[in-house]
C-alpha positions, -999 to +999 in steps of 0.1 A: +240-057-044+269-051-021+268-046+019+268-006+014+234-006-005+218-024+026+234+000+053+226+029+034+217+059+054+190+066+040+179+030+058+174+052+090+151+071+083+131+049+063+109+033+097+080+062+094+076+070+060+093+064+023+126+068+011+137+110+007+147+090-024+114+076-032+092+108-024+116+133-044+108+100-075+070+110-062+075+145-065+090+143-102+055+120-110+029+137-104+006+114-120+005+092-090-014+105-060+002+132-040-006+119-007+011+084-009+041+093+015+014+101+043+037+125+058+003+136+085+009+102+102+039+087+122+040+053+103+025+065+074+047+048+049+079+027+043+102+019+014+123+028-014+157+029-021+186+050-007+209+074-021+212+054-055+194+023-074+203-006-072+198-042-083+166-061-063+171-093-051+138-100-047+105-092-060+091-062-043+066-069-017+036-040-015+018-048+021-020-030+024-037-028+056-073-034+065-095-010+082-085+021+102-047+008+101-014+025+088+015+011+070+034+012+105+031+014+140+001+032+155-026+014+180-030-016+156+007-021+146+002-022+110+031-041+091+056-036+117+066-073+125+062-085+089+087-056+078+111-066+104+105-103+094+114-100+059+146-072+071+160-101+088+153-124+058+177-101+037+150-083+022+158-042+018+143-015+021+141-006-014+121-043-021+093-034+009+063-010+006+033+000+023+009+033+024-014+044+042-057+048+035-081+066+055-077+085+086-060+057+106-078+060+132-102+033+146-129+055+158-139+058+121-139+023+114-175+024+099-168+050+079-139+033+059-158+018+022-151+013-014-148+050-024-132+061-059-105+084-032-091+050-014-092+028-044-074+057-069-050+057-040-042+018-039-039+020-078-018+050-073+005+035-050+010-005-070+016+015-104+039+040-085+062+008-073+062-009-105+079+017-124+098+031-099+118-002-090+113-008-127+103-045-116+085-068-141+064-085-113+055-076-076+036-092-044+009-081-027-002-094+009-034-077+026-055-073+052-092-078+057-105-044+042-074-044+019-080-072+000-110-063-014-102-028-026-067-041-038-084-068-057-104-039-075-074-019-080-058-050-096-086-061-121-087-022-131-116-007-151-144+014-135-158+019-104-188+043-092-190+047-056-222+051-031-218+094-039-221+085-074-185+094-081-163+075-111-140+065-115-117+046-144-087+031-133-071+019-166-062-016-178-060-048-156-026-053-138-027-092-131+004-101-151+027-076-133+011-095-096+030-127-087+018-136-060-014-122-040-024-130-001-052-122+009-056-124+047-089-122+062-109-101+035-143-097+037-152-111-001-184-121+002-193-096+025-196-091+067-226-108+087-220-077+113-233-056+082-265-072+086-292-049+088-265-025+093-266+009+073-227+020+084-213+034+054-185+007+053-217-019+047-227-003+018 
């Protein structure tokens, strides 16, 4: 891609929350989840491309926080200093994703769980990606909370959550993954949940 594509305009305003490319894309597929841009949060998303498509130089890189965080910013920070990491690498904006779960808000930490809302929304949001950058293969790195619901909303099928809702989130997506980090997720569980009956210990 040439110099233009990585100074796009569209790069400015592209810190809080997706592309206007990438949510009028949104708004023309309604078959992913409505809510992806976050548009109630400062931070509440970031990526897509500018005014037009162009070629990827990399494989895009989908980044999904733990518990109470947002794609950006906010008390916690969420991917703020990996985005600007990978920026300066020569990664754009168009090859680096996030969304944003939950209420963001930490005073609801043990409220955050496995529910069939979140985990639609994590499917939502890797399925959106891949066909919107048209890209045969993506990454994934998460955090804590993160990594277990994305490794749900990978492996695909169904899921019934503690309110007894369903629900089926199609076929497996492990061949379109490349690579998956998982940082600090809680897969066999939390010792703090120990006698615990917080929602998020369920």
């Amino acid at each position: 891609p040439s110099d233009e594509h990585n100074q796009d305009p569209d790069d400015t305003e592209t810190d809080q929350h997706f592309s206007q490319h990438f949510q009028s894309w949104l708004t023309e597929h309604p078959q992913f989840d409505s809510d992806l841009t976050r548009l109630d949060l400062e931070g509440g998303s970031f990526g897509g491309f500018g005014h037009d498509v162009h070629e990827l130089r990399h494989e895009p890189i989908l980044f999904i926080h733990g518990n109470s965080d947002r794609a950006s910013g906010g008390s916690l920070g969420g991917w703020t200093t990996q985005r600007a990491l990978f920026l300066e690498a020569e990664f754009d904006n168009a090859e680096l994703y996030a969304t944003t779960y939950g209420p963001a808000n930490s005073l609801y930490a043990s409220s955050y769980r496995h529910d069939v809302e979140t985990l639609q929304h994590i499917r939502d949001f890797i399925e959106a990606v891949l066909e919107y950058t048209d890209a045969p293969k993506i990454d994934i790195v998460t955090h804590s909370l993160g990594v277990t619901l994305t490794r749900k909303a990978i492996l695909g099928g169904s899921f019934t959550d503690a309110n007894q809702q369903t629900v089926h989130l199609g076929e497996p997506l492990t061949n379109q993954v490349d690579t998956f980090v998982g940082i600090a997720g809680a897969n066999h569980g939390l010792t703090s949940c120990l006698g615990s009956f917080a929602p998020t210990c369920s």
